[in-house]
Phi, psi and omega in degrees: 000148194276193189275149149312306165273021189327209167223335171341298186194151168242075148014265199306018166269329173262337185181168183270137193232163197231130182275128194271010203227043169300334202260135217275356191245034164240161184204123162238149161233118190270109172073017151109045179228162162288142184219173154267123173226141189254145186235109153247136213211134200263184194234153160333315197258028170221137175306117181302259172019271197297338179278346160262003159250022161281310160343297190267001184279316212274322169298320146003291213258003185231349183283001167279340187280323186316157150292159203295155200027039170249131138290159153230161190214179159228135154259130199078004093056075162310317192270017126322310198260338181290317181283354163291313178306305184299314171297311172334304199264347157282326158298315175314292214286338203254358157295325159294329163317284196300323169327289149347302181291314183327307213285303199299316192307324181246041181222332185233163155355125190273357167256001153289296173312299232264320183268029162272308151274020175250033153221013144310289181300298186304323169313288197296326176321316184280326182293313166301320163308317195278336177294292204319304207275002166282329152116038150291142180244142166316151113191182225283359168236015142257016163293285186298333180309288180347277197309323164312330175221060191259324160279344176283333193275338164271020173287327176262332123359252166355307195261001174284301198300291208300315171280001175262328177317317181303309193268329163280339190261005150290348158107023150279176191265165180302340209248337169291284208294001169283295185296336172253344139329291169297291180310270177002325198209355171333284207276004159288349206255346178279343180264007175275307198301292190331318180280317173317315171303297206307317166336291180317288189336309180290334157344320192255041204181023172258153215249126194081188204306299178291003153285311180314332177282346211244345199287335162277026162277302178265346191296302159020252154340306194257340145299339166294308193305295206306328167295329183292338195280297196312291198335291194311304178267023193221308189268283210305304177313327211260330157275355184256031228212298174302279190355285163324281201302110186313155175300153173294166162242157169259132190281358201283156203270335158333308174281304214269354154260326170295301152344317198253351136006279204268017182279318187277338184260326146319330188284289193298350175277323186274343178283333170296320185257013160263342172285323194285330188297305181287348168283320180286297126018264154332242210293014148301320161317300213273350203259267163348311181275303212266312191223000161267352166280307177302317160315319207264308167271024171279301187291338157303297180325309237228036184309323160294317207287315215272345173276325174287331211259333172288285197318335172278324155290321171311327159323295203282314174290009165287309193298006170278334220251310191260001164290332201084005169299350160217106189313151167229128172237134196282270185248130166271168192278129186237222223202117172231193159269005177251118171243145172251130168219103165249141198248175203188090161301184158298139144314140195118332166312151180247151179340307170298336150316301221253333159317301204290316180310308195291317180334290198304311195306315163320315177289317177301344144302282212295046146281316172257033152276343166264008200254341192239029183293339186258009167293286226276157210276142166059031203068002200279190167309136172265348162280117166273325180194142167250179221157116200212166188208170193206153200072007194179147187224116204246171171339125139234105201062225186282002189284166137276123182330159151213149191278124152142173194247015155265027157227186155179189198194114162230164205242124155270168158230147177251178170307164189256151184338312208286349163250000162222064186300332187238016159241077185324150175300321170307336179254349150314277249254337181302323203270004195274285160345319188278322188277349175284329193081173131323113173255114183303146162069017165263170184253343160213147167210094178228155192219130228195149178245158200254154197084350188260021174105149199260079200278266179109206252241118159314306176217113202227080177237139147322089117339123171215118220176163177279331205257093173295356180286279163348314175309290192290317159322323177300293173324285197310309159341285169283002174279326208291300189301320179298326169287359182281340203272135162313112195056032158264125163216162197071016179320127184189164172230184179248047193246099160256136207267174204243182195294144160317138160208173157277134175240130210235109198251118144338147145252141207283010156258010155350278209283350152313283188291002202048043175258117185258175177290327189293315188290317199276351174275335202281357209259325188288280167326281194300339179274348181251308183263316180115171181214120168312100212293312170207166152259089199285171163274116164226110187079216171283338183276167190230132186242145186256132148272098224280095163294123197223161148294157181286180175299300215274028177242296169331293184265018161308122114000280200300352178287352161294296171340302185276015190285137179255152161254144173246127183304176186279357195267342198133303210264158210244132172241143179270170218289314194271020163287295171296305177207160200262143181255149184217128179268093191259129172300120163275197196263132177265302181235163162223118211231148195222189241131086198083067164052014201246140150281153196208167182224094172283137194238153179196160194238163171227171150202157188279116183291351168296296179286324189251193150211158207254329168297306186305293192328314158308297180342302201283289145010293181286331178281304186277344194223314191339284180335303188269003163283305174294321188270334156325297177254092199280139170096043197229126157215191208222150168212160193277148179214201197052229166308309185313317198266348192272329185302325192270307190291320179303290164008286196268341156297316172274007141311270312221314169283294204307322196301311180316311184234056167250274182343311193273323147324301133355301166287345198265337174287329176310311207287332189276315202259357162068052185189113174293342136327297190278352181299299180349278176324299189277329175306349195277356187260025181279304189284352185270304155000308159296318190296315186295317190297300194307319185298306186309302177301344191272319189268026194235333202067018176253164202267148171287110191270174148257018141305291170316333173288326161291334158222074194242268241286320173311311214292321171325311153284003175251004192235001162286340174001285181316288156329312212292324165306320190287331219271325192278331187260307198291325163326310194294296167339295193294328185313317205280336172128020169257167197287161226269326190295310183275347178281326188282344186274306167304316184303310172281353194283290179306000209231322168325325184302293228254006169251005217238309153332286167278015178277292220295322196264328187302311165308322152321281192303346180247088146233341152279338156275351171270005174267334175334097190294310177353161145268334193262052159229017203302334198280359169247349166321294177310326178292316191280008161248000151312299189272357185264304218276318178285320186273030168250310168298329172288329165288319160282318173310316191277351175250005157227001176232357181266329169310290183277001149287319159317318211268291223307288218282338173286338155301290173335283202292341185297283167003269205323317199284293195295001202037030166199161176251047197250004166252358137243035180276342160225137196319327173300310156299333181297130165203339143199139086229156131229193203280337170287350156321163189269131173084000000 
């Protein structure tokens, strides 16, 4: 491929492009040939998709053109693994569509379910608009938002569609029973949506790298609910407003046949799903009548008992998430087509080493195409193409570059998932590691996958201090404690020592003589670099004439030795009179922080075996400490996972508190009582008990994609609450007693909670079957919201009931000053909890 400004083609019209290889003391190789490389790199406001494949049309069509024995080729090929992805979560999503449609079909009408679920698509369409016009981009975490609410978003759809059906078969007309429907439920169903967004909202305000990674999921999410709201009041009334209203008849003989066609064919699709609707009906009825009405009121009756036995299992599933019986990992490792292994000598290796090493390293890829040859679909190679360069380790993410002809660094690519389903990249870069072996004399050798999500450094601690001798003592110290743990490997730091040179010490009878270190470095530097003597005029230039030893003096070793120093007095003494010379290796970079020098040390490790939180834990409670005091003026501060894990975190406190707060005001202001927000809120931490049991019983690690969608899950399961808290109110309003309202309430309330539970759970229920590797890093989020709003939802049809009577006991209490008017379920009836305050 030409330059940006070639005349061949022009790139830079689709993207930006950098020619990568100026500097002459780099040597690459593509597939074991000598190469070149062009870097093209897309800007925000341009598509990966369209820019390889203009790429690959301009190879197509020039690769005949070339002179005899050049190739051209493509490398690195993003929008490979982005259309895996995409094609991945599309599938996922549209088995969820139909799941959703199933779930709805068989609890409702079957021309409700159908415009119930015909405001998926009328979502997302608006929601593509509005990401398009903000300059939001398609990819696999504005994917997934979609697929996250493909059962959420039909929630207020559901509770719309269901109360006008309700208000027409009391014998109203269609377009009346539209209109008082909607005011009937109007300001519940804006305020279910309403709590959900706010859910959302801290997502988009999480801090350091992983908010940036993470933040088009919900801006996602909360344009589908807001669109999804218009959908509900506006396009869904109005079909289901035609729906109701009989058809006109046409007399044309055309019509009247075509009409009575699909009339007849309408007929056997609604008797099918009214036989299969009413068998679900039965035994929905009878699953009610026989054991969730006898459940609720024992648990209503036996109302303490039954709040300490909730509150203990929320007990015990903390105590699984802090025993480590259920692991926390900041990003688990996912699965990309790209592996790295960069090696890094002492400085000063010469080139040709750091040549030979990377050839092995080469060879021990292609080693593993026979070795993973019977994995992989139809036999082929699992190397698809290597790339390896000598001289440079170039930027990467948080790595900083390194130079020289003592690195280097080479790249395989592998097959794309859909042709190694069960052979993930950690074990691709384990078995790569295995077949290279040990390499002598080098100072790092690692191997990493590229592309998997902004994971950073598993165990990453800082050193800091003035004194570098301390330092690199400390470092070795804590690499030596890290090796102790069981699946830590590639342990190193980022202290690299520099070239042999001399090093030159005043002698302390110098200053006798009146020699400081500044006369004698400055004598050295003039005998060597030269000193300027004069300037001639020559033309418009000033040439300096700079008095030196001659060259062959210059590249003498042995020509210090003879070097004089000279006094203020005149006299000339020799060097190694005045100061001692010592041949020391020096600093190649010294790298600082807060004016502090600092050394970092870092680790990988096998997540099978380890987890990278104990391991810091332990580090920090047991050794940090008695390390610093080991080495005084040495102090340590934690990075990588640990610390990116701490700032998402304290951010998301920091949100979650705020908009729990605004949930809160927004629910006191719908029920007009600071009490019952309490009461629907309480299915937040029940939330919590399903996200922790799921990950325990899934066998996956608690991620912070799973701490994300803990914080999501909140707004969609006060839902729940919040339909039974609204129908018992209504209930205690008409004059009935607290016992018997909670008991209808949930009998009656049971359809419709059980419903949008069910679909919500529906649309992520093909990503929790998912095998893929490259969706494992989303899994944890979709068994947060499917496994917590399934615990929240059964916790929440018997404790959220008997958490009502419990607070309506409190106040009966306060007001009445004794407890002989709610000590049995026959009597309660007043005071209640729907007071103001």
């Amino acid at each position: 491929m030409t330059r940006e400004d070639g005349t061949s083609i022009k790139l830079g019209d689709v993207a930006t492009v950098i020619d990568g290889f100026e500097d002459t003391d780099i040597k690459a190789r593509f597939n074991g040939k000598p190469a070149a490389l062009i870097v093209v790199k897309r800007t925000d406001s341009q598509d990966t998709i369209a820019i390889s494949k203009t790429v690959k049309e301009y190879i197509k069509n020039n690769r005949d053109s070339l002179p005899k024995g050049i190739t051209l080729n493509y490398w690195f090929d993003m929008a490979e693994m982005v259309q895996d992805r995409i094609d991945l979560l599309l599938k996922n999503g549209s088995q969820g569509i139909l799941l959703v449609f199933i779930v709805l079909a068989l609890f409702l009408d079957l021309g409700l379910a159908f415009w119930v679920a015909s405001g998926i698509p009328i979502s997302f369409m608006g929601a593509f608009l509005i990401l398009d016009f903000f300059g939001a981009s398609i990819n696999m975490l504005s994917l997934f938002g979609f697929i996250m609410t493909l059962g959420i978003l039909v929630d207020d759809a559901i509770i719309v569609g269901e109360n006008v059906y309700t208000h027409y078969k009391t014998g109203k007309s269609a377009k009346d029973a539209v209109i008082d429907s909607i005011g009937q439920i109007g300001a519940p169903v804006v305020m279910a949506v309403t709590t959900t967004i706010v859910a959302f909202t801290p997502l988009m305000h999480i801090a350091g790298i992983m908010g940036k990674f993470i933040s088009i999921m919900p801006q996602a999410v909360i344009c589908i609910l807001a669109i999804s709201l218009v959908e509900a009041f506006i396009i869904l009334p109005a079909h289901l407003e035609h729906t109701l209203t009989p058809p006109k008849k046409n007399k044309a003989l055309i019509s009247r046949v075509f009409f009575f066609w699909l009339a007849w064919l309408k007929k056997d699709i609604l008797d099918a799903h009214g036989w299969v609707r009413n068998r679900t009906e039965k035994i929905l009825t009878c699953f009610i009548r026989l054991i969730y009405t006898p459940v609720l009121k024992y648990c209503v009756k036996n109302r303490y008992f039954t709040l300490a036995i909730g509150f203990g299992i929320l007990i015990v599933s903390i105590g699984l998430l802090a025993g480590g019986h259920v692991p926390f990992v900041f990003f688990p490792k996912t699965d990309s087509n790209w592996i790295v292994s960069e090696i890094i000598y002492p400085l000063g290796t010469p080139f040709e080493a750091t040549e030979k090493a990377i050839e092995r390293i080469e060879k021990g890829a292609f080693e593993l195409n026979e070795f993973f040859r019977d994995r992989v679909v139809n036999d082929e190679d699992l190397i698809v193409n290597n790339f390896s360069q000598v001289g440079i380790i170039p930027r990467r993410d948080w790595k900083p570059g390194v130079y020289g002809g003592h690195c280097g660094e080479a790249w395989i690519e592998v097959q794309s998932a859909s042709k190694r389903p069960d052979i993930p990249a950690p074990e691709v870069t384990a078995k790569w590691r295995e077949l290279t072996g040990d390499i002598l004399g080098v100072e790092q050798l690692t191997y990493s996958i590229i592309g998997g999500g902004p994971g950073g450094n598993p165990i990453e601690i800082q050193l800091k201090g003035n004194d570098l001798e301390q330092l690199q003592l400390a470092a070795d110290a804590l690499k030596d404690e890290i090796g102790k743990y069981p699946g830590t490997f590639d342990i190193t730091d980022n202290f690299r020592p520099g070239k042999m040179e001399m090093q030159i010490h005043i002698q302390k009878g110098a200053k006798s003589l009146g020699i400081t270190m500044a006369d004698i470095a400055t004598q050295i530097r003039q005998a060597y670099y030269g000193d300027e003597a004069l300037k001639i005029q020559r033309g418009k230039d000033d040439i300096k004439v700079m008095v030196r030893y001659s060259q062959k003096e210059r590249e003498s070793e042995s020509s210090i030795d003879d070097l004089r120093i000279r006094t203020r007095d005149g006299r000339q003494i020799p060097l190694n009179q005045v100061a001692r010379i010592e041949m020391e290796r020096g600093y190649s970079t010294i790298q600082r922080i807060d004016r502090k020098r600092i050394i970092t040390v870092i680790s990988d490790i096998n997540e099978d075996v380890a987890n990278a939180r104990e391991i810091v834990e332990n580090l920090k409670h047991n050794y940090l400490n008695s390390l610093v005091n080991q080495f005084p003026g040495v102090t340590y501060d934690l990075e990588g996972q640990a610390k990116r894990t701490e700032e998402s975190i304290n951010s998301l406190k920091v949100g979650f508190s705020l908009a729990a707060m605004i949930m809160f005001l927004l629910l006191a202001s719908q029920f007009r009582s600071y009490i019952q927000p309490v009461i629907i809120m309480t299915a937040i931490p029940f939330g919590l008990i399903g996200a922790i049991m799921g990950h325990y019983f899934m066998g996956l690690d608690i991620t912070m994609i799973s701490i994300f969608g803990i914080v999501a899950l909140s707004g969609i399961v006060v839902n729940d609450s919040l339909i039974l808290i609204d129908f018992v109110n209504s209930k205690v309003r008409g004059g009935a007693r607290v016992f018997d309202s909670v008991i209808e309430a949930g009998q009656n309330r049971f359809r419709a909670v059980l419903l949008t539970s069910v679909t919500t759970v529906a649309g992520l229920f093909p990503l929790l079957l998912e095998t893929s590797f490259q969706a494992q890093f989303l899994i944890p989020m979709a068994v947060s919201i499917s496994f917590g709003l399934i615990a929240a939802t059964v916790l929440t049809l018997v404790f959220v009931p008997s958490l009502y009577v419990v607070i309506n006991d409190m106040v009966g209490i306060f007001i009445a000053g004794d407890d002989e008017n709610v000590s049995d379920e026959s009597e309660t009836s007043a005071p209640q909890v729907n007071n103001r305050g």
